[in-house]
C-alpha positions as CSV (number, residue, x, y, z in Angstrom):
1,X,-117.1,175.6,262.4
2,X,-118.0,178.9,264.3
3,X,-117.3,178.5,267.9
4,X,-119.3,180.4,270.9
5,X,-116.9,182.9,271.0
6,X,-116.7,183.6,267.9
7,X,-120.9,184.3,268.0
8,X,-120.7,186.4,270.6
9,X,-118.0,188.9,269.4
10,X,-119.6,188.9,266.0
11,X,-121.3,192.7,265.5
12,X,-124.4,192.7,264.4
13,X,-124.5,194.3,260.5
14,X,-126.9,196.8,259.8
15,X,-126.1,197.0,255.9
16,X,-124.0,196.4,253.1
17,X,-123.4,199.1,250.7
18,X,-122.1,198.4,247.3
19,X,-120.5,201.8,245.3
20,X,-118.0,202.3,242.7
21,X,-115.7,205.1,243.4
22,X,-113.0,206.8,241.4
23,X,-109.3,206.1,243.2
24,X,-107.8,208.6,245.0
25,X,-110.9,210.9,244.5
26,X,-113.5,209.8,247.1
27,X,-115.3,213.0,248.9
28,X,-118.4,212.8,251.0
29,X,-120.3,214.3,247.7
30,X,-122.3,211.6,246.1
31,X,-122.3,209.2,245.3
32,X,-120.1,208.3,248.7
33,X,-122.1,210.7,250.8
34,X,-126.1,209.9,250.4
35,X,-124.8,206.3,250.7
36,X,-123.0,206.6,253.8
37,X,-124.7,209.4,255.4
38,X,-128.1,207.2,255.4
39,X,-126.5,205.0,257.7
40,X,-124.8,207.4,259.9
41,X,-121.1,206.2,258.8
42,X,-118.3,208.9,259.2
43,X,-117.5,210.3,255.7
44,X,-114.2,212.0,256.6
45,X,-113.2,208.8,257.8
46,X,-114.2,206.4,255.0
47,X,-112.7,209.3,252.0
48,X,-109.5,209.6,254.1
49,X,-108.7,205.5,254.1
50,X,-110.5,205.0,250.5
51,X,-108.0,207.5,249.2
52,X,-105.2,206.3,251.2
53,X,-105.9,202.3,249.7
54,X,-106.1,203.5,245.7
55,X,-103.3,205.9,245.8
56,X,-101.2,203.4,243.6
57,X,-104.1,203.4,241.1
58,X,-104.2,206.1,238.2
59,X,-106.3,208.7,238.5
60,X,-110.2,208.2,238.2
61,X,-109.9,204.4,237.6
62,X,-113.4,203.0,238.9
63,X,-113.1,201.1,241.9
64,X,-115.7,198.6,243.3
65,X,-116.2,199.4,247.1
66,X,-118.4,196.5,249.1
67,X,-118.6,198.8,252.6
68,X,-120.1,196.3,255.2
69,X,-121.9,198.9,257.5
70,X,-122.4,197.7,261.9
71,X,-125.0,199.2,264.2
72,X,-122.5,200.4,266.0
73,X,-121.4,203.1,263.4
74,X,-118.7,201.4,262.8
75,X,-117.8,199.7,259.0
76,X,-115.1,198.1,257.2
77,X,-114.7,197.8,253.6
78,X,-112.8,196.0,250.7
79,X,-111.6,197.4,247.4
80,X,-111.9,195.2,244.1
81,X,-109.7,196.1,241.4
82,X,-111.7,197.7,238.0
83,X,-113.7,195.6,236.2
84,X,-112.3,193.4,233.3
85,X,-114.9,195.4,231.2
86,X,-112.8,198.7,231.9
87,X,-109.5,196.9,231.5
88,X,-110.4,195.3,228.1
89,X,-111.6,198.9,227.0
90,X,-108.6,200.7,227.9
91,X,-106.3,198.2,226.4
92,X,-108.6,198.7,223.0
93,X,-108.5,201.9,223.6
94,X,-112.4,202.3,222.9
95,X,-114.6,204.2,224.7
96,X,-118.0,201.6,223.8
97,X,-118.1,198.2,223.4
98,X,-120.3,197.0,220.1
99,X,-123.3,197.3,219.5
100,X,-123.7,193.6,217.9
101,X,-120.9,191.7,219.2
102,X,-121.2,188.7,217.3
103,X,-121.8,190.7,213.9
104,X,-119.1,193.6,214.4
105,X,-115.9,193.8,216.4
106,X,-114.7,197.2,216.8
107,X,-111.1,196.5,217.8
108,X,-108.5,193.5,218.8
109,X,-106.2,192.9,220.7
110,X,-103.4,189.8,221.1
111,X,-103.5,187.1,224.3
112,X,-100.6,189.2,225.9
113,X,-102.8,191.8,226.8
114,X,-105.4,189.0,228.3
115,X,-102.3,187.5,230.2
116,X,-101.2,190.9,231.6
117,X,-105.6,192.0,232.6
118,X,-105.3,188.5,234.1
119,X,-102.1,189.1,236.6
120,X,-103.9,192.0,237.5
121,X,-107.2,190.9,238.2
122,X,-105.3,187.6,239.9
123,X,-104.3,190.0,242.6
124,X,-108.1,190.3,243.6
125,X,-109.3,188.7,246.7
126,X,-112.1,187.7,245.1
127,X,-110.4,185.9,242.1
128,X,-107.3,184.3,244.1
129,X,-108.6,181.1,244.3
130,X,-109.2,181.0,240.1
131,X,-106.1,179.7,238.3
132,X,-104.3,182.2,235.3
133,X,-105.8,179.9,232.5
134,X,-109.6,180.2,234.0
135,X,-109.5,184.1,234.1
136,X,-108.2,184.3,230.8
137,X,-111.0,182.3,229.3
138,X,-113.6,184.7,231.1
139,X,-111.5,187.8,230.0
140,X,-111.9,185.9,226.5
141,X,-115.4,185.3,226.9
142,X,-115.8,189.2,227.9
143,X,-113.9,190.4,225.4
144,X,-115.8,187.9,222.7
145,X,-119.6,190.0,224.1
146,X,-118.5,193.2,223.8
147,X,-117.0,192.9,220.5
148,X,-113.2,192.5,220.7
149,X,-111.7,190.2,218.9
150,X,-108.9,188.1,220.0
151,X,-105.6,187.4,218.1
152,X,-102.6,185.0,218.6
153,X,-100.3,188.2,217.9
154,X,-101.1,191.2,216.6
C-alpha cells in the first residue's frame, strides 16, 4: 500500500523508452540518440553509465535497455540480459533460426546448454522470481520454434 509520502515524492514520468543497445558500445548515435534526444535526456550521461553496467558482457552482445524517462530531465534505467533467442543461437552457432520449425531443425544442442542459458537468464530481474525448471521449459519451448532440437546428450 502506497502511503502519502510516497505520492508526493513520486516524479511525474514523462516516457518510457524501450532500445536494444550493443554492451559496452552505446554512443549518442542512433539508435541511443534520436531516442533520447526527443526527450531532452543527457546522452553523455546515459553512454557513460550504459557502458560502465555492460563492461563484463562481450563485445556487441544486444542488451535490452527499458530507460524510464521524468519531466524533470532526469531518467533511470535497467539492463536485461540478451534474449534467450540470441543465447540459443550462439550456443548453435547459427546465424538464423528455421524457416519451418516443426518440419526442419537446423542444429541441436544437449539440456546442459539449456541449464547453463538458464543460470544466466536466472540472474535477470525480471526472471528471479521463475524457478530453474520453468525457464528451462520456455528455453525448450524457444528452442523447439525456431528449430533447434533438443537432446539428452549430445
Amino acid at each position: 500500500m502506497t502511503t502519502l509520502k510516497d505520492v508526493a515524492t513520486r516524479k511525474p514520468v514523462l516516457a518510457t523508452i524501450r532500445l536494444i543497445v550493443p554492451a559496452g558500445a552505446a554512443r549518442p548515435a542512433p539508435p541511443v540518440g534520436p531516442a533520447l534526444g526527443f526527450y531532452r535526456l543527457n546522452l553523455m550521461a546515459f553512454c557513460k553509465d550504459f557502458n560502465a553496467r555492460t563492461q563484463k558482457y562481450k563485445a556487441e552482445t544486444p542488451m535490452q535497455v527499458t530507460l524510464t524517462a521524468y519531466k524533470d530531465s532526469t531518467f533511470e534505467f535497467v539492463v536485461k540480459s540478451p534474449s534467450v533467442s540470441w543465447f540459443l543461437k550462439k550456443a548453435a552457432g547459427i546465424e538464423t533460426a528455421s524457416s519451418r520449425p516443426g518440419h526442419n531443425m537446423v542444429s541441436s544442442l544437449s539440456l546442459r546448454h539449456v541449464y547453463e542459458i538458464a543460470k544466466l537468464k536466472q540472474a535477470d530481474p525480471f526472471c528471479k522470481h521463475m524457478s530453474l525448471e520453468a525457464l528451462c521449459k520456455s528455453i525448450i519451448g524457444t528452442a523447439n520454434s525456431m528449430g533447434i532440437e533438443i537432446v539428452k546428450d549430445l
